[in-house]
C-alpha positions as CSV (number, residue, x, y, z in Angstrom):
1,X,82.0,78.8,70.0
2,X,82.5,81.9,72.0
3,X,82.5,85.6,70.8
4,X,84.5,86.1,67.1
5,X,86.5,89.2,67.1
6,X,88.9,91.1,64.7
7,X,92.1,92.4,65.8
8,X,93.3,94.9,63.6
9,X,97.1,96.0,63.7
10,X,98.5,99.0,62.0
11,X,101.0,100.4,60.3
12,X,104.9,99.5,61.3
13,X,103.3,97.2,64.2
14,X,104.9,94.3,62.4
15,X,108.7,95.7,63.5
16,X,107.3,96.3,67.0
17,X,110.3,96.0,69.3
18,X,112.8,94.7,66.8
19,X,114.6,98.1,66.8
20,X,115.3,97.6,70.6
21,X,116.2,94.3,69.8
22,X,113.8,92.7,72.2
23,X,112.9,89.4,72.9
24,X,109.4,88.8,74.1
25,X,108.0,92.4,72.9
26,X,107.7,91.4,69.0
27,X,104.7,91.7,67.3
28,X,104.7,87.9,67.0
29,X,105.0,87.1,70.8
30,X,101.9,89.6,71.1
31,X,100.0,87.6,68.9
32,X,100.7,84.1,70.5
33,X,99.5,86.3,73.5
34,X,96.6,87.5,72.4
35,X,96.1,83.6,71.1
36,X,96.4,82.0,74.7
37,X,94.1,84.7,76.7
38,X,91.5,84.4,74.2
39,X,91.5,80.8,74.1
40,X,91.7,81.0,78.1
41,X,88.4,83.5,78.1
42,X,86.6,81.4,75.4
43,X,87.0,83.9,72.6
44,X,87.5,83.8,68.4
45,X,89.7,85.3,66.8
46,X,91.3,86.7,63.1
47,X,94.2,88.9,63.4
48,X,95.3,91.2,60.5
49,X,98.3,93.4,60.1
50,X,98.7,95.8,57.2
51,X,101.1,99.3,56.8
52,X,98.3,100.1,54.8
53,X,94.9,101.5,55.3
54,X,92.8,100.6,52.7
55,X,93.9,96.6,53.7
56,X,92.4,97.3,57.3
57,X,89.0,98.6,56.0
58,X,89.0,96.4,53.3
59,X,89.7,93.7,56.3
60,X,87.0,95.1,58.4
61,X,84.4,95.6,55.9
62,X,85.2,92.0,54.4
63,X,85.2,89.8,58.2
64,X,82.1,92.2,59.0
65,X,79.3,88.9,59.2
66,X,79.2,86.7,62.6
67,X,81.7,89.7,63.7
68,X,80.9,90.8,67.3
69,X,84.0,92.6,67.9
70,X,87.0,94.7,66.9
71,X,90.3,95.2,68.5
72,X,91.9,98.5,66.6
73,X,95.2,99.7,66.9
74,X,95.6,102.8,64.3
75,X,99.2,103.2,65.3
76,X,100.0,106.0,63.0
77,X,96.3,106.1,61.8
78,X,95.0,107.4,64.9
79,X,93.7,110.0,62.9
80,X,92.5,108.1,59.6
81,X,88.6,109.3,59.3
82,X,88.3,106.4,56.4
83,X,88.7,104.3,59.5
84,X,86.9,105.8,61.6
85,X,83.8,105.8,59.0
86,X,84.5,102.1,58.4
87,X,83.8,101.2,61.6
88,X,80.6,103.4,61.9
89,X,79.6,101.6,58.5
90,X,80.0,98.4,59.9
91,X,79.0,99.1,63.5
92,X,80.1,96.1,65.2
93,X,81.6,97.4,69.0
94,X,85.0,98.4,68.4
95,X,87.8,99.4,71.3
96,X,91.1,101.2,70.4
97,X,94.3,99.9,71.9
98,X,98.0,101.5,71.9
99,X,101.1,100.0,72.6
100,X,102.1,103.4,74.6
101,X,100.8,106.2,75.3
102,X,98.5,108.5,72.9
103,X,100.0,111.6,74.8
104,X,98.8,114.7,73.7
105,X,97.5,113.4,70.9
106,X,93.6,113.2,69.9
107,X,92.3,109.7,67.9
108,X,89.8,110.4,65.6
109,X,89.0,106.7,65.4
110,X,88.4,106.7,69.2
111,X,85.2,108.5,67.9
112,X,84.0,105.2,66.6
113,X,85.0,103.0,69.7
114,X,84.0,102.5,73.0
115,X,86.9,103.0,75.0
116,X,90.9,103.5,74.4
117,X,93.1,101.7,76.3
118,X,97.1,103.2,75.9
119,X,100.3,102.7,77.7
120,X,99.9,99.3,79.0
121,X,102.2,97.7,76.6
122,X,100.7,94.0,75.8
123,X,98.0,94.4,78.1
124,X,96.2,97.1,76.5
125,X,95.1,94.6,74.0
126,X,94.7,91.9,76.4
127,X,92.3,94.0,78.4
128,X,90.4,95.0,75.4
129,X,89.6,90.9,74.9
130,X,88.9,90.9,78.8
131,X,86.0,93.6,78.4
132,X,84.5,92.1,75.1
133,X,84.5,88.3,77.5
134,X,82.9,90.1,80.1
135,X,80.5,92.7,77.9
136,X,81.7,95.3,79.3
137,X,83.3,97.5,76.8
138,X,84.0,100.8,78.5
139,X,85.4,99.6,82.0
140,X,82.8,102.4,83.5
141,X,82.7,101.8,87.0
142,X,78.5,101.1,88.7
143,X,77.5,103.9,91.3
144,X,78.0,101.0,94.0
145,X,81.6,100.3,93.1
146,X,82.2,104.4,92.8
147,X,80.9,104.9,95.7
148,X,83.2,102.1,97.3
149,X,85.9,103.5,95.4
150,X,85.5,107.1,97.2
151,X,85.5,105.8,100.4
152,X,88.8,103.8,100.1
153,X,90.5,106.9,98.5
154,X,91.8,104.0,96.1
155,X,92.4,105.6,92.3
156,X,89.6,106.3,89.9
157,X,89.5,103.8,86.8
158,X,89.3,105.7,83.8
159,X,86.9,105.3,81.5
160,X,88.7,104.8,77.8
161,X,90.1,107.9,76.8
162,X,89.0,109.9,79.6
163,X,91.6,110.4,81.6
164,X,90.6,112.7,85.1
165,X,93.8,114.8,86.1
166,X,94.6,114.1,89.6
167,X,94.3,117.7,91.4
168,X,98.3,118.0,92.8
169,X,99.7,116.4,89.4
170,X,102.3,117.9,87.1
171,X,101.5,119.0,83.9
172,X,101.1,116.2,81.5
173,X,104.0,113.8,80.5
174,X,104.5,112.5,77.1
175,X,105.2,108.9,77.1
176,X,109.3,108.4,78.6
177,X,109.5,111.8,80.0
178,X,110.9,111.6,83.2
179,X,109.6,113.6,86.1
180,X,111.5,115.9,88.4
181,X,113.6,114.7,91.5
182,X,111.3,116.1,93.5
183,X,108.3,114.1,92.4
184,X,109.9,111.0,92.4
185,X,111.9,109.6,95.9
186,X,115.3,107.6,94.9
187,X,114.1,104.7,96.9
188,X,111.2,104.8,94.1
189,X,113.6,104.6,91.3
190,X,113.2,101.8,88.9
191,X,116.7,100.1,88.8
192,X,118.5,97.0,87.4
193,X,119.3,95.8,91.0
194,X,115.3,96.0,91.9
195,X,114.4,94.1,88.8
196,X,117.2,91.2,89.9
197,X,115.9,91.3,93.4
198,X,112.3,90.4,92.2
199,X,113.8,87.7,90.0
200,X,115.4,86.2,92.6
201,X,112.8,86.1,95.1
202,X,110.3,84.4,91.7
203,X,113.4,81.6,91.7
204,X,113.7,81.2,95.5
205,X,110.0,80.7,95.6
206,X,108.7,84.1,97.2
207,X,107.0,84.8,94.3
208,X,104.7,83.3,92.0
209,X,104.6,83.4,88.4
210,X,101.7,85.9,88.8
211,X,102.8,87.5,91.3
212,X,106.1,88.9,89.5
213,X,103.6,89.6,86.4
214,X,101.6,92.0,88.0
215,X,104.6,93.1,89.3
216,X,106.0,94.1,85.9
217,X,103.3,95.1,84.6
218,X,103.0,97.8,87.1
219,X,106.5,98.9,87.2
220,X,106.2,98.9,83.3
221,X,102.9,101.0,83.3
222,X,104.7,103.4,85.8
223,X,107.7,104.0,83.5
224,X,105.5,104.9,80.4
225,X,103.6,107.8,82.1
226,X,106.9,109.0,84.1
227,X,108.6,107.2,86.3
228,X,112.1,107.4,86.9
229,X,114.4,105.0,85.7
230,X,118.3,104.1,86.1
231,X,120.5,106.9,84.2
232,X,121.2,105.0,81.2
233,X,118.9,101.6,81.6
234,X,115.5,102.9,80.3
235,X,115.3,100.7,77.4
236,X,116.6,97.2,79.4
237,X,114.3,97.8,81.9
238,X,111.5,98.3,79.7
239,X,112.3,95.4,77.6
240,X,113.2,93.6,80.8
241,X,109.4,93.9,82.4
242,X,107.6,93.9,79.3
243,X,108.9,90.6,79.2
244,X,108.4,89.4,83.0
245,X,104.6,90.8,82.3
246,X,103.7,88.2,80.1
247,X,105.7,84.8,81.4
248,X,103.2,84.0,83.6
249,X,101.3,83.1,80.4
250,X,101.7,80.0,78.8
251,X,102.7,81.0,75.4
252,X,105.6,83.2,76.8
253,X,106.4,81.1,79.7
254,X,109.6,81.7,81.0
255,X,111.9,78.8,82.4
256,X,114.3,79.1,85.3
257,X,117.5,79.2,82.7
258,X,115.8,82.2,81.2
259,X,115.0,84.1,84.2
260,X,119.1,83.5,85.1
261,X,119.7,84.6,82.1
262,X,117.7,87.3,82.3
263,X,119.2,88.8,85.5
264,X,122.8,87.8,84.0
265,X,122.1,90.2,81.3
266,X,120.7,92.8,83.8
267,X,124.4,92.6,86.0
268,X,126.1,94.2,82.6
């Protein structure tokens, strides 16, 4: 039996994309995807989701024995010190996850965590599971891999909620704000056409399933912190790559009927 962990999800998670009307991005497709990577990485796990706080620490305090883990994600609670205290009390290693991005906002019960990891969509709880597999909770980078890092010029990985400004950047975006012209090139912007192309080349074989994923998942990560989008297509995009992130997994496998349907609905 590998590692048991809690996953605790907070309040209004449970209608988690069904105001977009989106298929894929539900708070039950992240479930069966947090269900398939942790079975695929050899880990337990109990999920709870309450609108109310009292049922997560009551949760929390309750699953505490044989626990060796918590996944968090306060939602609105980010700044629920009854939480935060709970998971001192209980002091099993904890990392906070957001759906999107904490902005400008400060977490009090990132106080009692490890790390944060926001703005990833799905993934920011499927990397928290990937840390607790791999004991490393915080993501921190060794000296050798810094220094290796440095030399490349590739981009520093943050540690949790430390994020390190990049020197030339604008000031700070707040989750879909879209940057000036300027700072984005047109040939950069994310557009229905691109999204079809990548499709295409998945279905003519150019592409594998995890190849598009990644993909997505970058494109998607880009549009939460900026990026610039089609005049008018914001939310189909989003809802279109949050979905191509995770159908190289197989509990939200997509088929080749759904990927044409996909790009039929992305012509409209």
């Amino acid at each position: 039996m590998g590692k048991r962990l809690l996953v605790l999800h907070g309040p209004n998670l449970n209608l988690l994309g069904e105001r977009e009307g989106r298929q894929g991005g539900r708070l039950a497709d992240l479930d069966l995807a947090l269900a398939a990577r942790a079975k695929e990485l050899g880990l337990e796990l109990k999920v709870v989701q309450s609108n109310h706080e009292g049922v997560l620490i009551d949760t929390l305090q309750a699953e505490r024995s044989g626990l060796e883990g918590v996944v968090v994600s306060p939602a609105g609670l980010f700044g629920s010190y009854p939480l935060r205290e709970a998971l001192e009390a209980v002091g099993v290693p904890a990392i906070e996850v957001y759906v999107g991005a904490l902005g400008e906002r400060e977490s009090v019960v990132a106080e009692a965590c490890a790390a944060t990891i926001d703005g990833q969509g799905f993934h920011s709880y499927l990397e928290a599971l990937e840390r607790f597999a791999k004991g490393d909770l915080t993501g921190e980078l060794s000296d050798e891999e810094e220094s290796s890092a440095r030399a490349s010029e590739g981009p520093r990985k943050t540690l949790g909620r430390k994020v390190e400004a990049a020197p030339a950047s604008p000031a700070k975006t707040l989750g879909r704000k879209v940057k000036g012209a300027e700072a984005t090139p047109a040939a950069n912007v994310l557009s229905r056409a691109l999204v079809r192309q990548k499709i295409a080349d998945r279905l003519a074989g150019k592409l594998t399933p995890s190849e598009l994923a990644s993909w997505a998942r970058t494109k998607w990560t880009e549009v939460q912190t900026g990026a610039a989008a089609e005049s008018g297509q914001r939310e189909l995009l989003e809802d279109s790559l949050q979905r191509l992130t995770l159908s190289a997994m197989p509990a939200s496998k997509l088929s080749d009927s759904e990927l044409l349907d996909m790009m039929t609905r992305l012509e409209r």
